[in-house]
C-alpha positions as CSV (number, residue, x, y, z in Angstrom):
1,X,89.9,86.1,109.4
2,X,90.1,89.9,110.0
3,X,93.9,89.5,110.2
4,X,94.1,88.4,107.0
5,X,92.1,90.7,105.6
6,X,94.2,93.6,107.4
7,X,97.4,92.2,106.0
8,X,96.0,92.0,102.5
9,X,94.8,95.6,102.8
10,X,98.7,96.4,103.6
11,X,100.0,94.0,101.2
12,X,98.1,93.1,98.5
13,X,101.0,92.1,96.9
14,X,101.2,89.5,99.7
15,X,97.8,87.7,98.4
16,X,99.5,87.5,95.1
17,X,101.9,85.5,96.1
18,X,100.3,83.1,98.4
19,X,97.7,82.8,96.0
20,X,100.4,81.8,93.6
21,X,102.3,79.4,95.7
22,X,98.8,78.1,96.9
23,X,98.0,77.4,93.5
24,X,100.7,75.5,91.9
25,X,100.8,73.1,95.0
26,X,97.5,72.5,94.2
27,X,97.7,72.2,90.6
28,X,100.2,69.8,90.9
29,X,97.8,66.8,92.6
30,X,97.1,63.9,89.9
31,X,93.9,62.7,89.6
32,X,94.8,59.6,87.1
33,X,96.2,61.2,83.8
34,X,94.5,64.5,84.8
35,X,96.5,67.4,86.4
36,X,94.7,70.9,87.1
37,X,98.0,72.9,86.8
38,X,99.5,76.3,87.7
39,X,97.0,78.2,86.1
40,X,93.8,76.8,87.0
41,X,95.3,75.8,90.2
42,X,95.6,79.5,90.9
43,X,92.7,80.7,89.4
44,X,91.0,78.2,92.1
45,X,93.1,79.2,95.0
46,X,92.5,83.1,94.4
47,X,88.9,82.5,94.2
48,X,89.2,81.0,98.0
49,X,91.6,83.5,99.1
50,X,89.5,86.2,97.7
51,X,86.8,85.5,100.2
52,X,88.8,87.2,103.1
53,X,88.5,90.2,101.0
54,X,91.8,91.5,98.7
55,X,91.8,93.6,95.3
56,X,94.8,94.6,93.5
57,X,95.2,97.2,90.9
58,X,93.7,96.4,87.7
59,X,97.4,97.7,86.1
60,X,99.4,94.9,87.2
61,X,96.7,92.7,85.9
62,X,97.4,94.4,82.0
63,X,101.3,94.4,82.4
64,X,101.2,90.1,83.3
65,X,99.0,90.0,81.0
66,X,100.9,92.2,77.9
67,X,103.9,90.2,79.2
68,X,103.1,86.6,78.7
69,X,100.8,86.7,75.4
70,X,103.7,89.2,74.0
71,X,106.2,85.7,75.1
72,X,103.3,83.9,73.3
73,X,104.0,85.2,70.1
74,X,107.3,85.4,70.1
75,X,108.2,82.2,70.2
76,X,105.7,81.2,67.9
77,X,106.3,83.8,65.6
78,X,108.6,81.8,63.0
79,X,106.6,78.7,63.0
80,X,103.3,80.5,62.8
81,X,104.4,82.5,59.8
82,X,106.3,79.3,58.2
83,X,103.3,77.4,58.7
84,X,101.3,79.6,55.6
85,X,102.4,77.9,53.1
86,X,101.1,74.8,50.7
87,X,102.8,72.0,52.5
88,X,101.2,72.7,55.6
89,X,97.8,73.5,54.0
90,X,96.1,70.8,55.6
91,X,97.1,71.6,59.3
92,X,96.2,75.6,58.4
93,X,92.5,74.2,57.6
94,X,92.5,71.7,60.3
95,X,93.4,74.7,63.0
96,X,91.2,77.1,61.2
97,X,88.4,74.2,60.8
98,X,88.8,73.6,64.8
99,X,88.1,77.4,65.9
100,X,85.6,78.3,63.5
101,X,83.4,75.1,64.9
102,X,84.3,76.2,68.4
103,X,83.3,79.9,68.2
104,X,80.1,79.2,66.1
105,X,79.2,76.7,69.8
106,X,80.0,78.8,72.1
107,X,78.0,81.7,70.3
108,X,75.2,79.7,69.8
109,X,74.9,77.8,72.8
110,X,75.4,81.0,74.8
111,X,72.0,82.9,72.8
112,X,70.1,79.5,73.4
113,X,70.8,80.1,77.3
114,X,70.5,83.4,77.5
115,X,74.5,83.7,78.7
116,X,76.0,87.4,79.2
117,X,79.0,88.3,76.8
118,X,81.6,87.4,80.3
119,X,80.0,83.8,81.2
120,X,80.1,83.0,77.0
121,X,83.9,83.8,76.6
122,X,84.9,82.4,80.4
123,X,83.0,79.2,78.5
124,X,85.3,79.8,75.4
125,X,88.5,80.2,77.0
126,X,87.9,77.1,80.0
127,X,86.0,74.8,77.2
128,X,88.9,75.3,75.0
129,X,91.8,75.8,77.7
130,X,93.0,78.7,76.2
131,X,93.7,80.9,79.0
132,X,94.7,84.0,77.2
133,X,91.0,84.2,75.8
134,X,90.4,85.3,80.0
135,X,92.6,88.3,78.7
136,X,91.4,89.4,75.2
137,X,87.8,89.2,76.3
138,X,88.4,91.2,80.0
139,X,90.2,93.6,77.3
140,X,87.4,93.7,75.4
141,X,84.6,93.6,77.4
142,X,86.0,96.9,79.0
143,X,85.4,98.9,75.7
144,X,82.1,98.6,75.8
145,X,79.9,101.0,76.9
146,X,78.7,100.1,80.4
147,X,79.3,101.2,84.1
148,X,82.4,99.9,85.7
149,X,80.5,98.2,87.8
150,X,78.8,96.3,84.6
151,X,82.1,95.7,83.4
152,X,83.6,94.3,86.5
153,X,80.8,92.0,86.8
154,X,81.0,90.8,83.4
155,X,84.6,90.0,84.0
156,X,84.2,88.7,87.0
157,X,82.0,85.9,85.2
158,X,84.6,85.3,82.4
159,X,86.8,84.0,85.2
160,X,84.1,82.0,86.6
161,X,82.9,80.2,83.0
162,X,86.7,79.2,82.9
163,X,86.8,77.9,86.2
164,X,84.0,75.8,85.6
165,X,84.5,74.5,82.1
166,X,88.6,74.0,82.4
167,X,88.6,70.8,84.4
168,X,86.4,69.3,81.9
169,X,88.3,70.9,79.1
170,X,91.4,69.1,79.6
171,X,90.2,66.0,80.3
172,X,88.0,65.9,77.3
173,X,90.9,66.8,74.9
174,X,92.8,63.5,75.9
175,X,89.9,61.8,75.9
176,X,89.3,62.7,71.9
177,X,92.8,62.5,70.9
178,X,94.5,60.2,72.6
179,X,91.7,57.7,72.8
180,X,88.6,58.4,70.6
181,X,90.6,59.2,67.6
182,X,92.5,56.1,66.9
183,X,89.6,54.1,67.6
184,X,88.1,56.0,64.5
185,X,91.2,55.4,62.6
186,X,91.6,52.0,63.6
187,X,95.1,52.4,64.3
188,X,97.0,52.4,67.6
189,X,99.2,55.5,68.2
190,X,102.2,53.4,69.0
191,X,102.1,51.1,66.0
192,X,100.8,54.3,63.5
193,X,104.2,55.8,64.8
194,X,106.1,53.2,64.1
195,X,104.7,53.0,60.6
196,X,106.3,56.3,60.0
197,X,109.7,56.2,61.4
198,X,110.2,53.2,59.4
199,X,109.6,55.4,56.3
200,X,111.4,57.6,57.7
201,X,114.3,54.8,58.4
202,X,115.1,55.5,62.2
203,X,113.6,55.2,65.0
204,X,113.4,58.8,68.0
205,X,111.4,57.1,71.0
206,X,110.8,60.4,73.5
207,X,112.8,60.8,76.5
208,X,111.5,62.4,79.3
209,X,113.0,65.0,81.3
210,X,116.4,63.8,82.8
211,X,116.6,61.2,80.8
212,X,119.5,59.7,78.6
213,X,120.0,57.0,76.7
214,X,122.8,54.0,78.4
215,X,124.2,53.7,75.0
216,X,124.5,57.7,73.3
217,X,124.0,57.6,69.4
218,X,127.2,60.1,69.0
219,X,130.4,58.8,70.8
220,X,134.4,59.4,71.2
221,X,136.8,56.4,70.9
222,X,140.5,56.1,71.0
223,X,142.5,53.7,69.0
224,X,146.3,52.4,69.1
225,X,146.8,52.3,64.6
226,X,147.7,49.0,63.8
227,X,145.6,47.9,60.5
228,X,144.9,51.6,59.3
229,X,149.1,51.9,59.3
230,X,150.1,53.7,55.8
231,X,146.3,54.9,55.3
232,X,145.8,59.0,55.2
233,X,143.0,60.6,57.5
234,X,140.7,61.6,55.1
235,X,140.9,58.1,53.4
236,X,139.8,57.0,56.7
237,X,136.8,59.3,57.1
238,X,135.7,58.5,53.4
239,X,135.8,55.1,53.9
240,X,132.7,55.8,56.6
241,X,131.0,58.3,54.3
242,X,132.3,60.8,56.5
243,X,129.6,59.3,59.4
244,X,132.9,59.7,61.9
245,X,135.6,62.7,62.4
246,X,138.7,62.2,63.2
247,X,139.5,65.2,65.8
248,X,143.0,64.4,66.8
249,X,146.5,61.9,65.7
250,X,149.2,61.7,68.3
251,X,152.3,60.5,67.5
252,X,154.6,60.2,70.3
253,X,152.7,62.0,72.0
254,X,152.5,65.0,70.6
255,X,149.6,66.2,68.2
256,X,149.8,66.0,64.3
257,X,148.5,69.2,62.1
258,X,145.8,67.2,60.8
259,X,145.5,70.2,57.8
260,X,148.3,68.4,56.1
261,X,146.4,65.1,56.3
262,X,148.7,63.1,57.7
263,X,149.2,59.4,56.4
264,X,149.0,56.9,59.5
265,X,151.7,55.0,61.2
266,X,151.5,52.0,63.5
267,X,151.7,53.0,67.5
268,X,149.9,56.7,66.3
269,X,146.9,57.5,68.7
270,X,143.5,58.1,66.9
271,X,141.0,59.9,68.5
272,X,137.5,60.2,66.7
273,X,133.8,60.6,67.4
274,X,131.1,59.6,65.1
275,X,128.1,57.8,65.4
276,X,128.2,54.5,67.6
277,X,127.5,52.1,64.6
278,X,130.1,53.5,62.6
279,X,132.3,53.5,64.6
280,X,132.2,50.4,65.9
281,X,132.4,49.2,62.3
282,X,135.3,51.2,61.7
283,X,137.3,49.4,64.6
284,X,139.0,46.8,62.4
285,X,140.0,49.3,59.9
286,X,141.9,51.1,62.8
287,X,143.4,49.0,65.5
288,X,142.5,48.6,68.8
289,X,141.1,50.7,71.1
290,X,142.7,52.4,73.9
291,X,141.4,53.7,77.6
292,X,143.7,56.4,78.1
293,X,145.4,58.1,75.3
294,X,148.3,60.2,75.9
295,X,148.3,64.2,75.3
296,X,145.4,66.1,77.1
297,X,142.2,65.4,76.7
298,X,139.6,66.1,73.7
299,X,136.7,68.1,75.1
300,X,133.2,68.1,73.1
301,X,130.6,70.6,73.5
302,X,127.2,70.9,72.5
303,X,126.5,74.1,71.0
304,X,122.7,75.5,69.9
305,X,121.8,77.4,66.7
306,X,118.6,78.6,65.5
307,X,117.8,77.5,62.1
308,X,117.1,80.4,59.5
309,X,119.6,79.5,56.6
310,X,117.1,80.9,53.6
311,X,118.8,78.4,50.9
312,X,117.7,75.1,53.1
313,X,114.7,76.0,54.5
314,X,112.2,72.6,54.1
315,X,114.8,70.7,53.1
316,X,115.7,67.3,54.6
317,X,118.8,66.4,56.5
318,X,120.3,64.2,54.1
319,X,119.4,67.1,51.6
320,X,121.2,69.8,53.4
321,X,123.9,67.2,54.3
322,X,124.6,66.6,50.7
323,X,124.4,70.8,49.7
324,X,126.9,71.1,52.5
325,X,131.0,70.9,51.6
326,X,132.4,68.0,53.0
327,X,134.9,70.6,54.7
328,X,132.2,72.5,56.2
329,X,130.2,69.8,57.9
330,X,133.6,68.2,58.9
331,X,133.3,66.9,63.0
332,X,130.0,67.8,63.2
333,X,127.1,66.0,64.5
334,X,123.4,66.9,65.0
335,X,122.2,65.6,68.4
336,X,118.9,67.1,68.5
337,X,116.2,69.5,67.1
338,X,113.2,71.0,68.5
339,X,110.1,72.5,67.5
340,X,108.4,74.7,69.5
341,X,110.3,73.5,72.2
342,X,109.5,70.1,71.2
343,X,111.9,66.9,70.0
344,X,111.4,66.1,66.5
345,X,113.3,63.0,65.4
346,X,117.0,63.3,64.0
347,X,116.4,61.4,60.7
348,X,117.7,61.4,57.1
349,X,114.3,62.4,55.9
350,X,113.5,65.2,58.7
351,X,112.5,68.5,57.3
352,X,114.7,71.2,58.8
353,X,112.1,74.5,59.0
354,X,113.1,78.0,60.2
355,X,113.0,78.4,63.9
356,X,114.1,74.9,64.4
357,X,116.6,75.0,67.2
358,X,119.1,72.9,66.1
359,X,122.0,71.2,68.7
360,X,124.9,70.6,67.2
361,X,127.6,68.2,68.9
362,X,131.8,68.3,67.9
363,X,135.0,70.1,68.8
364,X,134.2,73.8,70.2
365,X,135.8,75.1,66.7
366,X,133.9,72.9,64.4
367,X,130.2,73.5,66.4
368,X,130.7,77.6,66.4
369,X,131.4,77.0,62.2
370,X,128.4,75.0,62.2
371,X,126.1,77.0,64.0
372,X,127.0,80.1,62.4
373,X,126.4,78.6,58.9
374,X,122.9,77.6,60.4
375,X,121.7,80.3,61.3
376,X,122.2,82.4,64.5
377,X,123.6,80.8,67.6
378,X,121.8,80.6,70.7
379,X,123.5,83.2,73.0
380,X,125.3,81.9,76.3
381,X,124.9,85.2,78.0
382,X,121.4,84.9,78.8
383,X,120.7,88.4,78.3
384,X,117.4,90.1,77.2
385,X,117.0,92.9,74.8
386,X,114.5,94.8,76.6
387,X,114.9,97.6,73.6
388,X,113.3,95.4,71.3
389,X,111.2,93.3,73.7
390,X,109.7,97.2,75.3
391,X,109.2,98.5,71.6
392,X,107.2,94.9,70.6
393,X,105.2,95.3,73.4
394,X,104.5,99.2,72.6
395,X,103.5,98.6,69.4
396,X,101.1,95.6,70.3
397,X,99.4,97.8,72.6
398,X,99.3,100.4,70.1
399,X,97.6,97.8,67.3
400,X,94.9,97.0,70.4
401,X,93.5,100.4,70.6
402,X,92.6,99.8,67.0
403,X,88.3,99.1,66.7
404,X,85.9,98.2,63.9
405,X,82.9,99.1,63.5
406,X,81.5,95.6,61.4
407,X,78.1,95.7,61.0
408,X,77.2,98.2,64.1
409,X,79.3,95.2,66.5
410,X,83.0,96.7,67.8
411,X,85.5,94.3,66.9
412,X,89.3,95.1,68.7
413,X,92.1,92.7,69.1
414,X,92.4,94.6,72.0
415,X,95.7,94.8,74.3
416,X,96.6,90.9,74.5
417,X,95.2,89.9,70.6
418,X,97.5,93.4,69.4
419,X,100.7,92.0,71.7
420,X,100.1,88.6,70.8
421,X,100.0,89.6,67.0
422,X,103.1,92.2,67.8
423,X,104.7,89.0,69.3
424,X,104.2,87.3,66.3
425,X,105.9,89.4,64.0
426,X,108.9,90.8,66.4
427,X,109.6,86.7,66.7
428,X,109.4,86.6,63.3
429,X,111.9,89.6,62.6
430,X,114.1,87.8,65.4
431,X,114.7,84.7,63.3
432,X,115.4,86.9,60.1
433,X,117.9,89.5,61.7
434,X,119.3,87.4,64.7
435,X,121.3,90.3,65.7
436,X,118.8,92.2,67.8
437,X,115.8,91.2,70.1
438,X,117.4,88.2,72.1
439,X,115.1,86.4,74.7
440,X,116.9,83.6,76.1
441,X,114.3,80.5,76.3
442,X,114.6,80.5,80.3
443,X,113.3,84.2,80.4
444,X,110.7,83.8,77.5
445,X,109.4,80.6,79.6
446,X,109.5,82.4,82.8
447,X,107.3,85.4,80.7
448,X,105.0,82.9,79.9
449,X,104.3,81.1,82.9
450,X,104.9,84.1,85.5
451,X,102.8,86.6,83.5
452,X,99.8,83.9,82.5
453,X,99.7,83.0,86.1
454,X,99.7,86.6,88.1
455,X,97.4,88.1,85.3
456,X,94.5,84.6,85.7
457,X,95.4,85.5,89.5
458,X,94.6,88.8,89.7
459,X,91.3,88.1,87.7
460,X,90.7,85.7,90.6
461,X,91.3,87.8,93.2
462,X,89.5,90.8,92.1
463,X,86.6,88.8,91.1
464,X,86.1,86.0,93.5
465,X,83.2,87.1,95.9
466,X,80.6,87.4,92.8
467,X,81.7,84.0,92.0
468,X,80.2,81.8,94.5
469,X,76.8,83.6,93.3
470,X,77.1,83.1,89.7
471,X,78.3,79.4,90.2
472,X,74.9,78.8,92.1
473,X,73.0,80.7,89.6
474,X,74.4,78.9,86.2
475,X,77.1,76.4,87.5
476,X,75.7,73.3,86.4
477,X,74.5,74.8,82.8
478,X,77.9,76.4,82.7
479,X,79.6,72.8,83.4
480,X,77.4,71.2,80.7
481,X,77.9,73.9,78.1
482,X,81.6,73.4,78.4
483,X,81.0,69.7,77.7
484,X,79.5,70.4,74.6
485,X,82.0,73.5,73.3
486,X,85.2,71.0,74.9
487,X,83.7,67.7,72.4
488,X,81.8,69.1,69.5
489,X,84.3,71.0,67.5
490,X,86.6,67.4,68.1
491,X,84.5,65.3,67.4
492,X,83.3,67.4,64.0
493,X,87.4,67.4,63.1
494,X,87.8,63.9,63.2
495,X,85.2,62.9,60.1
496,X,86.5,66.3,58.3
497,X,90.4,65.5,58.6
498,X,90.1,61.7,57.6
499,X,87.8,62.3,54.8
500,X,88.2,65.9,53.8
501,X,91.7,66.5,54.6
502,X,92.9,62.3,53.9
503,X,94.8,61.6,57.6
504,X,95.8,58.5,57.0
505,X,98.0,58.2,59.7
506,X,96.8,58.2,63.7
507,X,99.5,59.4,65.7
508,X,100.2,62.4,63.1
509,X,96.6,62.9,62.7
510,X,96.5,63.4,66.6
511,X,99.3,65.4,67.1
512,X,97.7,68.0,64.5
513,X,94.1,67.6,66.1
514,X,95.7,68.5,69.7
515,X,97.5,71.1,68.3
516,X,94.7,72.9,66.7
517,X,93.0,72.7,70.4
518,X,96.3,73.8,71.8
519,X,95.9,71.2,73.7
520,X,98.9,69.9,76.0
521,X,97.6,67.6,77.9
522,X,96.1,65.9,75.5
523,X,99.7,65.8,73.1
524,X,101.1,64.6,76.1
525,X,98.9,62.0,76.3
526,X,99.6,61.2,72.4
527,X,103.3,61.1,73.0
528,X,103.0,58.8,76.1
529,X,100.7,56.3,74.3
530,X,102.5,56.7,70.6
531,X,106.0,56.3,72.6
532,X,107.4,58.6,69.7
533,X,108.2,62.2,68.8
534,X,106.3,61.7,65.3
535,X,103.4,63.5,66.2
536,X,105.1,66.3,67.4
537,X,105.9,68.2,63.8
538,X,102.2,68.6,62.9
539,X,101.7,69.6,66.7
540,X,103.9,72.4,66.2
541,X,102.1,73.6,63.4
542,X,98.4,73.6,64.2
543,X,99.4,75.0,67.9
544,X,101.3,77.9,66.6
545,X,97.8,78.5,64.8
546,X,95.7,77.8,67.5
547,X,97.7,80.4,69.9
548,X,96.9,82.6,67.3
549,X,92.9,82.0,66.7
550,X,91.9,80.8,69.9
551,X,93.4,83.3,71.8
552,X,91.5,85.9,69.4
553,X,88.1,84.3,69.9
554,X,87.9,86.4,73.1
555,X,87.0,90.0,71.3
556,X,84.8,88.0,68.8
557,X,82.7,86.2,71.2
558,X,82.3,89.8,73.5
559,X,81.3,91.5,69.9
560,X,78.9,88.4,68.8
561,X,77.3,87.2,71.9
């Protein structure tokens, strides 16, 4: 292998990106339900490909890093700071209940066994699969006052902790939520989901990527007038409580000016979209309908808009339907809205929070109205404002070189807890002023995934030849610690949010606890077994807060243990 190691010597950045490509492939084998994923599929695979012999400078590690926790924060930066308030005061104490059981574990159980300050938060972060803890406690950890040598040991056995606990971590979040959890309750996800979209009259099944439905909710039709002769437009649209818009009247084929609300004739062309049950039940009032219709052709678009309209905020659809002027709302249709990147369901009852991205579906004219009275519209230029995005980062590094002296310990957010919480706010700020810091989801999610990935890599890399050692030396205690830390602070939520916090409903109850745990695997599990998006709204808020604690249980565990 002496090749090898020469190239890597010449190229490190060459064991970067095998390490990477390496990794994914691997992460994407299925054992059952289980996946190991990018990251820890890296973090493996640069463990292995260290072993030739590769290091790569410790400052690409800190910009990946800065990059992706910074992404972090960003996007959750609306939800998080939506989330403090009394409506949501049972997920706050749920996410807050969750972390507080988890860091008082992992510090005890690390004093009991004698574990150094790396191998307790490698334990946190694997145990809890929150990978950015790898990052707040390596930034940590190299405050203190060691030898570099001390230091790059200890952080070589934070990688190693989450190596060995992550597997175990995953697997034991699904097995909690998904499964454990609605045996408590009594209550099977699917029918506990059902329960509330019936009270929430509708029904939003999830659809998984690439996938439509064969008969769309919103639809166009075209109808030759015959019994809806000598009736005006607008008569027409009120007779459906404006559920349909009529976008265009030819007569002869040439279009009517629709502004003058033109009274119908017999032979007129109607073209109109609206939701498929209305109208379908508005066919008789009409005439018949028609393949073709003369004239060009009526092109719809779908057009995005984030959601920051200060005089609706927590209102419900029909609510903000209802404040809106008939005028205003005229031809448009919502046809989706999502949380944290998540669908919630499109019902009269929905509450509509800031950040939501909202998709709205019409005529080009009547979606850029709508989306502007939203909120901001989602920009089609894909372009990022690195002014804003290099400031946010600046400052977050800036807050990290911040420490406390509590009681003789040194506690710092560090580099990745100051970007994260600089994240928060600049996202925040986003939402409120949406003419400056754009960052197109597709670069955000690229951020995220790219930076989280070549930062756990690096760590990998770097550290990889101590591992083997440290695994043989505390693997198995390591591996059973993380049981404990993974289950305990679950299994302690589940009494405390039926009984202390009244869930009374399983598949929202479990969309909160995986949230808390930050958990994606297991929520995925919770949608695929509820066969709804219901759990999804108190996931959004309990993750937003988990990103936030979890990820700052790294400098607490290096100050406590």
């Amino acid at each position: 292998m002496t090749w090898l190691h020469d190239l890597f010597q010449k190229s490190p950045e060459a064991a970067l990106f095998l390490t990477l490509a390496l990794g994914y492939a691997v992460g994407k084998i299925k054992f059952g339900r289980f996946q190991l994923g990018g990251v820890g599929g890296s973090l493996l695979m640069a463990v292995i490909v260290s072993q030739v012999g590769v290091e790569i400078d410790n400052g690409v590690k800190s910009v990946m890093f800065a990059l992706f926790i910074y992404a972090v924060g960003y996007n959750s930066g609306p939800q998080f700071f939506q989330s403090l308030n009394k409506s949501s005061l049972k997920e706050i104490i749920l996410a807050v209940f969750v972390a507080g059981v988890a860091l008082a574990t992992v510090v005890i159980s690390a004093k009991m066994f004698h574990l150094d300050k790396g191998l307790a938060a490698g334990l946190a972060g694997g145990a809890l699969t929150q990978s950015a803890i790898i990052g707040t406690a390596g930034d940590a950890l190299s405050r203190l006052p060691l030898s570099p040598d001390e230091i790059k040991q200890l952080q070589a056995n934070v990688a190693i902790g989450y190596a060995v606990t992550y597997v175990f971590g995953s697997l034991g979040a699904i097995i909690v939520c998904a499964n454990l959890l609605p045996r408590f309750m009594g209550q099977d996800l699917k029918s506990a989901a059902a329960a509330v979209e019936a009270r929430l009259r509708g029904n939003a099944p999830v659809s998984g990527p690439g996938v439509s439905p064969a008969m769309p909710s919103i639809v166009g039709r075209a109808f030759r007038v015959a019994a809806g002769a000598g009736k005006t437009v607008s008569a027409l649209e009120a007779a459906a409580d404006d559920a349909i818009a009529i976008e265009r009247v030819l007569r002869g084929g040439q279009p009517l000016d629709l502004g003058d609300d033109p009274v119908l004739k017999a032979g007129d062309v109607v073209i109109l979209i609206g939701r498929r049950d209305e109208v379908v039940a508005a066919v008789p009032h009409i005439g018949e309908e028609i393949p073709n219709p003369d004239g060009s052709p009526l092109v719809m678009q779908s057009r995005q808009a984030v959601f920051t309209r200060k005089d609706m905020n927590r209102m419900t659809i029909a609510q903000v339907k209802a404040a809106i002027d008939p005028a205003m709302r005229h031809g448009v249709f919502i046809e989706a809205i999502t949380r944290m990147n998540r669908p919630i369901p499109v019902l009269p009852e929905t509450v509509v929070m800031h950040g939501d991205v909202v998709t709205f579906y019409g005529a080009d004219a009547d979606t850029a109205r709508a989306a502007k009275a939203a909120g901001y519209p989602l920009a089609n230029d894909n372009k990022t404002d690195f002014v804003y995005m290099g400031l946010g980062i600046l400052v977050g590094l800036l807050i990290g070189l911040l420490v406390a002296n509590v009681g003789g310990i040194p506690l710092t957010l560090g580099a990745g807890g100051g970007a994260l919480l600089s994240g928060l706010v600049f996202g925040w700020l986003r939402a409120k002023r949406p003419m400056i810091g754009a960052l197109p989801p597709a670069a955000s999610q690229l951020l995220q995934e790219f930076g989280l990935a070549a930062f756990v890599t690096v760590v990998g890399l770097n550290s990889g030849k101590q591992a083997l050692t440290t695994i043989q030396e505390h693997g198995a205690t390591i591996f059973l610690l993380g049981i404990v830390v993974t289950m305990l602070p679950l299994l302690l939520a589940i009494p405390f949010g039926r009984y202390v916090l009244r869930y009374d409903n399983a598949a929202v109850f479990a969309g909160a606890l995986s949230g808390s745990r930050s958990a994606n695997p297991a929520f995925g599990a919770v949608l695929d077994k509820s066969e709804s998006s219901v759990p999804t709204v108190p996931f959004a808020i309990t993750y937003a807060l988990a990103n936030v604690l979890l990820t700052l249980l790294g400098p607490l565990v290096v100050g406590l243990v």
